[in-house]
Backbone as JSON Lines, residues from 0, in Angstrom:
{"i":0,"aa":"X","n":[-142.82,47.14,-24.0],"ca":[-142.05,46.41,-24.99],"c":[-142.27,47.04,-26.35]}
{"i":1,"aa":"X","n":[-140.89,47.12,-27.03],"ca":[-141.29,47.74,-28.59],"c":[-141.64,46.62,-29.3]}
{"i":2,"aa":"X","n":[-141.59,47.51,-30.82],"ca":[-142.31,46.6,-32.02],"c":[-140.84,45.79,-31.87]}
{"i":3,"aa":"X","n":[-141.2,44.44,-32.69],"ca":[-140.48,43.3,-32.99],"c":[-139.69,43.37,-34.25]}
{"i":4,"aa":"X","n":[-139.83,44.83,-35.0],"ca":[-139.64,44.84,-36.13],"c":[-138.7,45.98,-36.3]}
{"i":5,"aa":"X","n":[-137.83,45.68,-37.24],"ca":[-136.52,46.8,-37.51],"c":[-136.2,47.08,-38.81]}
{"i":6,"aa":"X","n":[-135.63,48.15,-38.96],"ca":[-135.45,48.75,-40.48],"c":[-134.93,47.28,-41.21]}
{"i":7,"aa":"X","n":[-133.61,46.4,-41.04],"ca":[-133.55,45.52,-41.26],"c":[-134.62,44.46,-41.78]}
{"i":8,"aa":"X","n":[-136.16,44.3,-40.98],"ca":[-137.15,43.02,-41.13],"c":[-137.62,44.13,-42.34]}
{"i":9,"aa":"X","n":[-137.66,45.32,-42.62],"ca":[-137.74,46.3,-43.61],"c":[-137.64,46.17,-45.06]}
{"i":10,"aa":"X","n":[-136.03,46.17,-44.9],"ca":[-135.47,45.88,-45.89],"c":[-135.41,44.07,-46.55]}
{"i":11,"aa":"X","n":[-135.06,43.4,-45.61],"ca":[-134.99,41.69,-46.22],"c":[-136.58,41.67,-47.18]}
{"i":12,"aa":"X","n":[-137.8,42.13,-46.32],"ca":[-138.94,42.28,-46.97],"c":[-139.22,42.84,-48.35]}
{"i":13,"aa":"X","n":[-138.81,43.71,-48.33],"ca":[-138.37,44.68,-49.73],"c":[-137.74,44.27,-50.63]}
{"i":14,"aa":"X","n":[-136.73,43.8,-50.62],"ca":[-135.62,42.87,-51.49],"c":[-136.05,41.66,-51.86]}
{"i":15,"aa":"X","n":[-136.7,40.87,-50.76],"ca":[-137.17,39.54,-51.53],"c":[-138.69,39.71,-52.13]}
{"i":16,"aa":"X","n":[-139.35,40.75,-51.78],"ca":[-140.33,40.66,-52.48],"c":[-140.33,41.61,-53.84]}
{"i":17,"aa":"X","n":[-139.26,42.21,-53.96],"ca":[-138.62,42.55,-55.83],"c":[-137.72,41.64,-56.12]}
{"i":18,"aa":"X","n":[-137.2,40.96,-55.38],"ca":[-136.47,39.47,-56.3],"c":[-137.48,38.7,-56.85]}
{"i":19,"aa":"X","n":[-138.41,38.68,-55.74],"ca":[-139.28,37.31,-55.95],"c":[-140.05,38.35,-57.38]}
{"i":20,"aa":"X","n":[-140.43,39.37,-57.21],"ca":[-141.94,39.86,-58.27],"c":[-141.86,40.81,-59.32]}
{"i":21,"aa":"X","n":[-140.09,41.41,-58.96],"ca":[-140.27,42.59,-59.55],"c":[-140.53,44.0,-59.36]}
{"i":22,"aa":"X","n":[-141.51,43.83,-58.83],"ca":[-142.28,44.79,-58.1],"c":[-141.87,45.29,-56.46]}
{"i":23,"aa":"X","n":[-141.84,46.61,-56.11],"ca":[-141.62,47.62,-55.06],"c":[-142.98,47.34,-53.9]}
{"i":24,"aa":"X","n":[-142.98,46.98,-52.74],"ca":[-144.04,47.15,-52.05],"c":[-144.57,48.42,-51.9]}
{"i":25,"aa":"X","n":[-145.45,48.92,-52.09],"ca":[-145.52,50.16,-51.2],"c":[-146.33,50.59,-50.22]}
{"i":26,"aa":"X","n":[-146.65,51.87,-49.37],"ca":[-146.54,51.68,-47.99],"c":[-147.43,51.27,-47.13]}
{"i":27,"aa":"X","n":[-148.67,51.01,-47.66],"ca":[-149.4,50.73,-46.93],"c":[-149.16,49.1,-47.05]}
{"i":28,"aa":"X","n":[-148.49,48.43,-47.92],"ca":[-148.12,47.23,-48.04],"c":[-147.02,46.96,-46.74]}
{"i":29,"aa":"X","n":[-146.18,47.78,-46.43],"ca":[-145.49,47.63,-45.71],"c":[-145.93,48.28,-44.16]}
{"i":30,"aa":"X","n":[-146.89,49.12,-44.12],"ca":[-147.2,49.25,-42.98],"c":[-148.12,48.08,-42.53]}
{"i":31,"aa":"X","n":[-149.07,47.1,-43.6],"ca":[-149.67,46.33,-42.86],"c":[-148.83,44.98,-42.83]}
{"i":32,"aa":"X","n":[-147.92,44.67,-42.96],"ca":[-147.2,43.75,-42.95],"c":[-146.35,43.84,-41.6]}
{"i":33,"aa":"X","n":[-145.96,45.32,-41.49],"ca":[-145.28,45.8,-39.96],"c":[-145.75,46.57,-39.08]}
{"i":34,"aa":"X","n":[-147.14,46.11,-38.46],"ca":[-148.3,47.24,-38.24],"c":[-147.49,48.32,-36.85]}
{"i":35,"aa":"X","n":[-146.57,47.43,-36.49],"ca":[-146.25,47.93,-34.99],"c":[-144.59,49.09,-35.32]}
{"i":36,"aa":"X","n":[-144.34,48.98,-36.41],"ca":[-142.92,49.72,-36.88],"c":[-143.11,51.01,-36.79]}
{"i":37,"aa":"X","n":[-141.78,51.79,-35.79],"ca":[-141.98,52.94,-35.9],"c":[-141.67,53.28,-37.26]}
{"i":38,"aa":"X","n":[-142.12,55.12,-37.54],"ca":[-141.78,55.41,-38.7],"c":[-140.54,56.11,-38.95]}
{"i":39,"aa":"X","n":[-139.52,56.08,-38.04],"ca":[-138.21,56.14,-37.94],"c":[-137.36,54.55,-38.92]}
{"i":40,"aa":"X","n":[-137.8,53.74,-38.04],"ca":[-137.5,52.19,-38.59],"c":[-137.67,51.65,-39.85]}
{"i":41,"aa":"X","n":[-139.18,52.49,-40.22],"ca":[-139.75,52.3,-41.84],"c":[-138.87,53.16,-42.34]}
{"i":42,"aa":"X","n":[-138.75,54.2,-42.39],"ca":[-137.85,54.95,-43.33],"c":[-136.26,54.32,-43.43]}
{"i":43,"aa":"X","n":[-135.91,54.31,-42.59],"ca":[-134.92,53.63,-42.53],"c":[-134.57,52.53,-43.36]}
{"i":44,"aa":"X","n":[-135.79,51.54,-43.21],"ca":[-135.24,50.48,-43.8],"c":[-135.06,50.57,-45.4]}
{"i":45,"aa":"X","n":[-136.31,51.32,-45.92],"ca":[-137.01,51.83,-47.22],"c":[-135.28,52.66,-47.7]}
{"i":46,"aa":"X","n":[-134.82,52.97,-47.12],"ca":[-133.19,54.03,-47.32],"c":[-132.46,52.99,-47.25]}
{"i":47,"aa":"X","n":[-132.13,51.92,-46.85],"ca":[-131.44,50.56,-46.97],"c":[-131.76,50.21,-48.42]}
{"i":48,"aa":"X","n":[-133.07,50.16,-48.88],"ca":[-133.22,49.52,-49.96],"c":[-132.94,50.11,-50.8]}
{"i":49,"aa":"X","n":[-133.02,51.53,-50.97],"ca":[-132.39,52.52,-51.8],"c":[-131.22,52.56,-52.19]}
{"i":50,"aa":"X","n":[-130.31,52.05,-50.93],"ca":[-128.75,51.8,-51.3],"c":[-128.73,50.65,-52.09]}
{"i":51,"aa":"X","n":[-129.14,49.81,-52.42],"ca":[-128.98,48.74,-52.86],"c":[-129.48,48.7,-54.71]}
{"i":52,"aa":"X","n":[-131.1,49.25,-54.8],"ca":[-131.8,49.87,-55.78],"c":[-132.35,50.78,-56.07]}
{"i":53,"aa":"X","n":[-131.19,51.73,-56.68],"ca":[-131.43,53.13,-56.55],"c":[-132.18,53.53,-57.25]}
{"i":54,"aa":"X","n":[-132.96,52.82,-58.97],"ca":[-133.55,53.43,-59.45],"c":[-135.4,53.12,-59.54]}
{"i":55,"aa":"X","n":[-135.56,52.0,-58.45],"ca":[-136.79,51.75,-58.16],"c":[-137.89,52.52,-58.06]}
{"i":56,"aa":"X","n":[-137.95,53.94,-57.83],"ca":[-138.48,55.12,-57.32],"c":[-139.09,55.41,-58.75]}
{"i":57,"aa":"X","n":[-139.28,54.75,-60.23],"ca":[-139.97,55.32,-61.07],"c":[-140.89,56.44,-60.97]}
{"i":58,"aa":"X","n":[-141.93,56.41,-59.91],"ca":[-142.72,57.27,-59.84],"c":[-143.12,57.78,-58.27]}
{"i":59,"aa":"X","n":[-144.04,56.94,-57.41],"ca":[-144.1,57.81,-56.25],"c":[-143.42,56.88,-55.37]}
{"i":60,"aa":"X","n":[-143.12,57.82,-54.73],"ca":[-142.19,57.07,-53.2],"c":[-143.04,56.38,-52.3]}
{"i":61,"aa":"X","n":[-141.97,55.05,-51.73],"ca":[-142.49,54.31,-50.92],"c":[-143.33,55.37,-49.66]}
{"i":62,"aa":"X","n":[-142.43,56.24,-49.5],"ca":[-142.71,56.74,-47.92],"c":[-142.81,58.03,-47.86]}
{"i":63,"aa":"X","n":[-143.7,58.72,-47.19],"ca":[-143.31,60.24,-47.46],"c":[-142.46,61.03,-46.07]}
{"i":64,"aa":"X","n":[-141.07,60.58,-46.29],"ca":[-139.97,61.51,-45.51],"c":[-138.91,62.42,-45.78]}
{"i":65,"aa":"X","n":[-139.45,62.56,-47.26],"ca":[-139.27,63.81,-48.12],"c":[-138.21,63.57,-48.61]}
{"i":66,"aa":"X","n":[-137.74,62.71,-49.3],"ca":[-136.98,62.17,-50.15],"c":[-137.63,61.42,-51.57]}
């Protein structure tokens, strides 16, 4: 059985927790929150959120998939 978790549970995560704070999770925030997510799924979702807030990336990236 895979992880329970999808670029989607990714992104809703991401978005409400910069609605709610302001603030960008980053990755080890999001890997322990989605311990079982591939890193296909993480990137993914992290690129969802990008479409949405493109200029969040002030300084280092959520993820390193070379973007």
């Amino acid at each position: 059985m895979g992880s329970p978790w999808s670029r989607w549970s990714v992104f809703e995560y991401m978005k409400h927790r910069y609605l709610r704070t302001g603030q960008v999770p980053d990755e080890s925030e999001l890997l322990e929150e989605f311990p079982e997510i591939g890193r296909m799924e993480l990137d993914e979702g992290v690129a969802e959120f990008d479409s949405i807030v493109p200029d969040w990336r002030g300084g280092d990236a959520v993820c390193s998939s070379g973007k």
